[in-house]
Every structure is written in C-alpha cells, then in structure tokens.
DODO-386794 format. One record per residue (C-alpha): residue number from 1; residue in three letters; x, y, z. Coordinates in nm, 3 decimals, padded with zeros to 5 digits. Layout:
residues N
<volum NUM "Ala" <X Y Z>>
...
//
This chain:
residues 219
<volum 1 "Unk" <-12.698 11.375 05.739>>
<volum 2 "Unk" <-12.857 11.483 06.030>>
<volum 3 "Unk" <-12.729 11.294 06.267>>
<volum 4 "Unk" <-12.395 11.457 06.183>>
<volum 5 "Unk" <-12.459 11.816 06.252>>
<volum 6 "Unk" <-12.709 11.734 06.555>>
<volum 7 "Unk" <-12.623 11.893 06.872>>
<volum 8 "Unk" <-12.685 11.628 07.183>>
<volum 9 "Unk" <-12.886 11.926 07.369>>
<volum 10 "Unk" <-13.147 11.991 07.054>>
<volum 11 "Unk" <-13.411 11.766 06.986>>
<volum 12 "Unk" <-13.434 11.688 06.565>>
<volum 13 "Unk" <-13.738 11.863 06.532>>
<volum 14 "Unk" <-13.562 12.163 06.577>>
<volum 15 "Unk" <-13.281 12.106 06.347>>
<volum 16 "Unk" <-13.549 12.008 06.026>>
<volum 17 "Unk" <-13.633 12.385 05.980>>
<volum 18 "Unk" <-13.282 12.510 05.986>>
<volum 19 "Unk" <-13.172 12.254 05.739>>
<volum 20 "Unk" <-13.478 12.368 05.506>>
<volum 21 "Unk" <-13.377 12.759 05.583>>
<volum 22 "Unk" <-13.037 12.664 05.432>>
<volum 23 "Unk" <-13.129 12.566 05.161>>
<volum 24 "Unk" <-13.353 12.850 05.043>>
<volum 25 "Unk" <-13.058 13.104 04.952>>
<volum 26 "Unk" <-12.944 12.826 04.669>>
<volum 27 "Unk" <-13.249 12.874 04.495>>
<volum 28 "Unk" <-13.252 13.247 04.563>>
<volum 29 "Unk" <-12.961 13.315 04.349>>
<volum 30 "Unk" <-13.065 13.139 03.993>>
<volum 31 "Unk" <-13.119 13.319 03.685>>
<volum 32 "Unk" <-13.499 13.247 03.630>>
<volum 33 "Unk" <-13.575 13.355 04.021>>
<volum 34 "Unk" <-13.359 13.692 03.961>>
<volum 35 "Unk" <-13.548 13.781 03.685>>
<volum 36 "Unk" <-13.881 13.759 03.816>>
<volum 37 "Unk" <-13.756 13.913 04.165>>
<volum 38 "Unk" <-13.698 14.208 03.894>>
<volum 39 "Unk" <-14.040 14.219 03.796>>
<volum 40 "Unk" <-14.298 14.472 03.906>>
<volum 41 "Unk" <-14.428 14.425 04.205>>
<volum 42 "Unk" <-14.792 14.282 04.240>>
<volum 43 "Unk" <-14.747 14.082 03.900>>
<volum 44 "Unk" <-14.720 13.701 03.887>>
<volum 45 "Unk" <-14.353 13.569 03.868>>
<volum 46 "Unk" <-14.461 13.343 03.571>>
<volum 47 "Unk" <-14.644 13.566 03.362>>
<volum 48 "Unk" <-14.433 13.893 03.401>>
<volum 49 "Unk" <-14.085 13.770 03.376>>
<volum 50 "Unk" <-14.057 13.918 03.049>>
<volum 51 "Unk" <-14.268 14.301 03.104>>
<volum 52 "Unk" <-14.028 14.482 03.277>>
<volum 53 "Unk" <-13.848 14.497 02.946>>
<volum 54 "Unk" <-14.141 14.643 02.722>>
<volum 55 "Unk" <-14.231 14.892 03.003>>
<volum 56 "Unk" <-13.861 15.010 03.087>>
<volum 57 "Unk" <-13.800 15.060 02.673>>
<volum 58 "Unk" <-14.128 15.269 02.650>>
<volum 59 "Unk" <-13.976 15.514 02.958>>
<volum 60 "Unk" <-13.670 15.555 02.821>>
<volum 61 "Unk" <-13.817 15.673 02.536>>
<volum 62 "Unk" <-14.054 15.914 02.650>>
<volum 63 "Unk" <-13.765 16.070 02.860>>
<volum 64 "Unk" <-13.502 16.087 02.518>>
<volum 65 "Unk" <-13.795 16.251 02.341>>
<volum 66 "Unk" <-13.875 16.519 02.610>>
<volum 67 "Unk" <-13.497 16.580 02.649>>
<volum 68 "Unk" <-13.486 16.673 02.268>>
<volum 69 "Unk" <-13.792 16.856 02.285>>
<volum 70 "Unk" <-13.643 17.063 02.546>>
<volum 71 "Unk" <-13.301 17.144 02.318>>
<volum 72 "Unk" <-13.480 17.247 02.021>>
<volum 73 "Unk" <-13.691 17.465 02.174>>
<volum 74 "Unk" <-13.378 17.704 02.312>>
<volum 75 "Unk" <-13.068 17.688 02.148>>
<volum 76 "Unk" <-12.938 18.012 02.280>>
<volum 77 "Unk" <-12.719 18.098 02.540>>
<volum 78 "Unk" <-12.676 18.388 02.793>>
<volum 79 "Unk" <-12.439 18.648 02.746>>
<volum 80 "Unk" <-12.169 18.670 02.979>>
<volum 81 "Unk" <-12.308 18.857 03.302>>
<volum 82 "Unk" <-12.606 18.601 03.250>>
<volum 83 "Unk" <-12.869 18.826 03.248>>
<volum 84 "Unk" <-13.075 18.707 02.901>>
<volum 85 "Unk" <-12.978 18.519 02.600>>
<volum 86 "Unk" <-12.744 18.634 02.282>>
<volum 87 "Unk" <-12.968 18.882 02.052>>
<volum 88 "Unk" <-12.790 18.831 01.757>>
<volum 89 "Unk" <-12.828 18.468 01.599>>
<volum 90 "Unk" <-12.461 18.310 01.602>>
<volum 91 "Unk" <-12.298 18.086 01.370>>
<volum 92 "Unk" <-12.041 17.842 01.408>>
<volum 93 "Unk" <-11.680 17.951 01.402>>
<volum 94 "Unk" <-11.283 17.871 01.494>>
<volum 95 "Unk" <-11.302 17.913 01.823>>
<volum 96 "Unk" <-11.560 17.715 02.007>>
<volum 97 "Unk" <-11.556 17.963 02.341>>
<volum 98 "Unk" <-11.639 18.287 02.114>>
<volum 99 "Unk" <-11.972 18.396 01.914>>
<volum 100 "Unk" <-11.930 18.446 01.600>>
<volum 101 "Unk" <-12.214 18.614 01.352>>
<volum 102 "Unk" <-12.238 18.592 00.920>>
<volum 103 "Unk" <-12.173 18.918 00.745>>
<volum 104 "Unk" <-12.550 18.913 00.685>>
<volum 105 "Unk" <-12.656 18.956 01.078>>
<volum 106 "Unk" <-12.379 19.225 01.046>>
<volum 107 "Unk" <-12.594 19.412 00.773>>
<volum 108 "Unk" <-12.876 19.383 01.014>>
<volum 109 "Unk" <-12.759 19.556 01.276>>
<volum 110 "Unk" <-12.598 19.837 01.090>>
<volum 111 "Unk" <-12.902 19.862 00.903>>
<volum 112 "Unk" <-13.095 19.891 01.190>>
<volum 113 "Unk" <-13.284 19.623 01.261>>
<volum 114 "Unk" <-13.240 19.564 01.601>>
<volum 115 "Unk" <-13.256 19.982 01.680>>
<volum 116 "Unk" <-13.505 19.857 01.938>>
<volum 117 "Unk" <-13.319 19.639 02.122>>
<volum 118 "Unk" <-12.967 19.768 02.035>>
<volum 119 "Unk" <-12.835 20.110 02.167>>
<volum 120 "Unk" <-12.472 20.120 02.099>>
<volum 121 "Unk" <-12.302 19.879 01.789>>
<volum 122 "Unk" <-11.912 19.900 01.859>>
<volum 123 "Unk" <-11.759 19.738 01.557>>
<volum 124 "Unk" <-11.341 19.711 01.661>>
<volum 125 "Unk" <-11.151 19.673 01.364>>
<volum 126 "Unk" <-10.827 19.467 01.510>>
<volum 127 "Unk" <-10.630 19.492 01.178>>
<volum 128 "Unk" <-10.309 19.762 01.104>>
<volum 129 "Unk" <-10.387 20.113 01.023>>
<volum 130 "Unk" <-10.308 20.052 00.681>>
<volum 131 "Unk" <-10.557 19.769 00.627>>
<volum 132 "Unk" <-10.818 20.022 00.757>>
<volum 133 "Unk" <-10.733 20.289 00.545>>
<volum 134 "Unk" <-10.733 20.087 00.222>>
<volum 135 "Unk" <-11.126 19.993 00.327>>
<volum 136 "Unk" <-11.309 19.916 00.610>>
<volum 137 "Unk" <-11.634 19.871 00.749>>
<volum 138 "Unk" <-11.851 20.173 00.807>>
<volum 139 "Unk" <-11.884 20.290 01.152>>
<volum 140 "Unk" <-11.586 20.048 01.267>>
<volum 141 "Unk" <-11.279 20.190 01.474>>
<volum 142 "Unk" <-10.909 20.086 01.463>>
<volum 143 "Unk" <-10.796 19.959 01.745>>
<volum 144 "Unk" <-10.513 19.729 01.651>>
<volum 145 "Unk" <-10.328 19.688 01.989>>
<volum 146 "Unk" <-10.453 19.624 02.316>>
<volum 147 "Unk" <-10.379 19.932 02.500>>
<volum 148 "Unk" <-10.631 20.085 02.240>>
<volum 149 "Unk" <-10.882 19.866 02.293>>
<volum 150 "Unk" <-10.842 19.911 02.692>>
<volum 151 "Unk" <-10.864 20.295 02.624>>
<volum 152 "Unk" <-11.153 20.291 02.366>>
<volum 153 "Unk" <-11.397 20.068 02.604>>
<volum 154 "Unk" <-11.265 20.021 02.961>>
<volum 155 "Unk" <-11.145 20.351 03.077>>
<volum 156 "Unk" <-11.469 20.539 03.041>>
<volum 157 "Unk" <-11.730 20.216 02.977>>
<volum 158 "Unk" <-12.019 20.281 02.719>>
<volum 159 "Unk" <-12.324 20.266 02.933>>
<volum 160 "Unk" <-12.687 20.257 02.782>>
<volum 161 "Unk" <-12.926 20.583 02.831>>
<volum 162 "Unk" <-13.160 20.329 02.803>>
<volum 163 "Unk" <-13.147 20.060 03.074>>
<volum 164 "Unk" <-13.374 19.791 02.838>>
<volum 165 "Unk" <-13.140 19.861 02.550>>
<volum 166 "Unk" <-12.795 19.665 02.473>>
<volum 167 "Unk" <-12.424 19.759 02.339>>
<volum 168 "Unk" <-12.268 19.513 02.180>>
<volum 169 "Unk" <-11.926 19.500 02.090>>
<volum 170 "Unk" <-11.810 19.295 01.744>>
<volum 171 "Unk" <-11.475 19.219 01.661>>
<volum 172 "Unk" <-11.289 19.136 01.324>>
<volum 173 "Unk" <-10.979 19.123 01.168>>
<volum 174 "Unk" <-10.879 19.070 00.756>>
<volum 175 "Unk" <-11.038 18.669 00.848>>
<volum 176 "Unk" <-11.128 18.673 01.176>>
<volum 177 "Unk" <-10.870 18.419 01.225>>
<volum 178 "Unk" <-10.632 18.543 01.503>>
<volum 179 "Unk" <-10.605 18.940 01.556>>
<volum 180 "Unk" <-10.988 18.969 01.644>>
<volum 181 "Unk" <-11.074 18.659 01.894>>
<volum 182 "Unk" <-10.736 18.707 02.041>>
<volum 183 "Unk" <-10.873 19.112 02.119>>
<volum 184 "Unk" <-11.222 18.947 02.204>>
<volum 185 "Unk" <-11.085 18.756 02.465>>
<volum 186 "Unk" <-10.891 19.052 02.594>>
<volum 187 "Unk" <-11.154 19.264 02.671>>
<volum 188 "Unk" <-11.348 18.979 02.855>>
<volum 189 "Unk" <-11.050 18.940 03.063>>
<volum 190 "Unk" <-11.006 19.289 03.132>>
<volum 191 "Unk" <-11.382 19.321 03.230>>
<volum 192 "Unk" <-11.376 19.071 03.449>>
<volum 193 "Unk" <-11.083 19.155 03.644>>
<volum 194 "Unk" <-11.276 19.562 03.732>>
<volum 195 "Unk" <-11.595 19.462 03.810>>
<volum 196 "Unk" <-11.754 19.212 04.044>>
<volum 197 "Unk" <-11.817 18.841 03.851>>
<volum 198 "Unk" <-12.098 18.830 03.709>>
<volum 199 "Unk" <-12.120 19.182 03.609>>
<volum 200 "Unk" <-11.995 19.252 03.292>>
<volum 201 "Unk" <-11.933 19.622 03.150>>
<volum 202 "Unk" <-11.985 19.416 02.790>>
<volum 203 "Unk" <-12.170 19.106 02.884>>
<volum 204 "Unk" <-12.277 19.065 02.472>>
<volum 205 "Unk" <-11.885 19.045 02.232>>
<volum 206 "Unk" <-11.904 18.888 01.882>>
<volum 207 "Unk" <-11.660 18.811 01.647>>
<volum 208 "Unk" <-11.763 18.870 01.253>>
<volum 209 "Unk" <-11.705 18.531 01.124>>
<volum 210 "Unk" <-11.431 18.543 00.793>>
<volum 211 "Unk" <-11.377 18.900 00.906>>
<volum 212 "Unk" <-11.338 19.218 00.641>>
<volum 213 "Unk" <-11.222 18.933 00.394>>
<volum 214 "Unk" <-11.574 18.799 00.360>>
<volum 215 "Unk" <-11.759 19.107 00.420>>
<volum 216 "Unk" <-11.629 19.296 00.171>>
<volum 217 "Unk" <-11.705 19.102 -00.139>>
<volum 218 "Unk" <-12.069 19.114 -00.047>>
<volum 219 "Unk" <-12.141 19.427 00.096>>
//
C-alpha cells in the first residue's frame, strides 16, 4: 500500500505518520466517540458517557420551574401608556385585546373601594336612549354613537386633581357583545392619534363583561 502512494523524493518514514493521521478522522466520527466528545469536560470518556443526560434534565428543570415561578407571581399587565399595571382585577372575555371586569369589581368601584386609588369612574353606557331610559346603571352616561363619545372624553380630557389618582373609563352595552368593545376601541384609537405614543389621555378602559344584561339581575 505504501509503495503506491510514495513519492520518489520522500523517504517512507515520512509517509508512516500521514497514513496514521488519515486514519484518525474514521474513528472520530462513530457514535460511541461522539457521545463521549459530548461529555463534560475533565470527566473520563468511559465513565461519563451517560452524565450529561442526568445533569442536562436536572437544568432544564430548574429553569421551567423558575419560569413558572416568575408568571404566577404577576399576572397583570400595564395599562396602555405603560406606566403601572391594571387596578381593577380582569376577567376573561370575547375579545382577547380588551379588559373586561365581573359585575362584582363593578360594585366595588361604585361602592368605593378603590376611592384611594380611583379619582374619576366614567361608566359609558353604548346602548340606545331608550335602553337607558328603561334602566341603567347609576352614575353611567349615554353615549350611543361615536361623535358622543369623542365629545364626552376627548374634546376637553378628564384630568386627575390628584396626580397619584386614576380615571378609568368602563364600557358596556345590553351584553357587552358588540356596541361597547367596538366604542372601547374607538376611544383608544382616537387617543392615540392626539397625543404622543405612549401617552394616553385614558391609559386604564374596561369593558363590563355580559354588560347591563348581567348586571342587572344582581344588583
């Protein structure tokens, strides 16, 4: 074999360690000699062939477990303007891109229980004039079209005496359904296009989830 890839101008002591040189990267590449090449380094090929396993399952572990740690320690969001989280605990709703809050966190607030927190409660009342008249929430105002809603909170913004203090805006309709996102939504829009993103005139809207439909039977 030699003799057939020997050059006449190298001696064949030269040519031995080549050949042997060759031959290494054919070993290189079998399972068994990838598998300890994986192992960690410092350890015996032998004996660790099969840690890396045990010690890579116990990381990713410990990193799924801090992860959920971290998730179910804050579950709120920030409001829009991204300035601190939601105040009023949310429930799930219709429309995943909207807040939506239970009847019961409505009693709260119009009880008062966030009077520390909560300056200015402006409960919009999206449904006809007649809907309104034949029962409504107390404190809410009828703004069924969007030009009254523009009016009512853009033209002259409600701002808080108190800087530390919130107003919130919640929106409803006879279920929540259509009338009230669809004027949530608006007003975002709106109050993003006259002021300068991130600021917000009403960084905090809500919709009442099942609207006056669900309220009313309750309360």
């Amino acid at each position: 074999c030699r003799q057939l890839f020997r050059s006449p101008s190298m001696p064949s002591s030269v040519i031995r360690p080549i050949l042997k040189r060759l031959d290494r990267p054919q070993d290189r590449d079998t399972p068994v000699k990838t598998k300890r090449r994986r192992s960690v380094a410092g350890t015996p090929g032998e004996e660790a062939a099969e840690e890396p396993v045990a010690r890579l399952l116990r990381s990713r572990s410990f990193s799924h477990e801090e992860i959920e740690n971290l998730l179910a320690n804050d579950h709120r969001e920030l409001i829009g303007d991204f300035s601190k989280a939601y105040l009023l605990q949310t429930v799930e709703g219709k429309h995943q891109d909207l807040k939506y809050i239970s009847p019961e966190m409505m009693v709260a607030v119009l009880t008062g229980q966030f009077s520390s927190l909560i300056e200015s409660c402006v409960i919009v009342d999206c449904r006809y004039p007649y809907e309104y008249e034949g029962g409504h929430i107390k404190g809410a105002v009828n703004l069924p079209m969007e030009q009254d809603v523009e009016e009512f909170l853009l033209k002259k913004p409600i701002v808080p005496f108190d800087a530390s203090k919130r107003v919130i805006v919640i929106f409803h309709c006879e279920f929540s359904s259509e009338r009230g996102p669809r004027m949530c939504r608006f007003v975002r829009e709106k109050d993003r296009a006259c002021n300068e993103y991130p600021h917000l005139h009403y960084p905090e809207l809500y919709v009442l989830k099942g609207g006056y439909r669900e309220f009313f039977p309750q309360y």
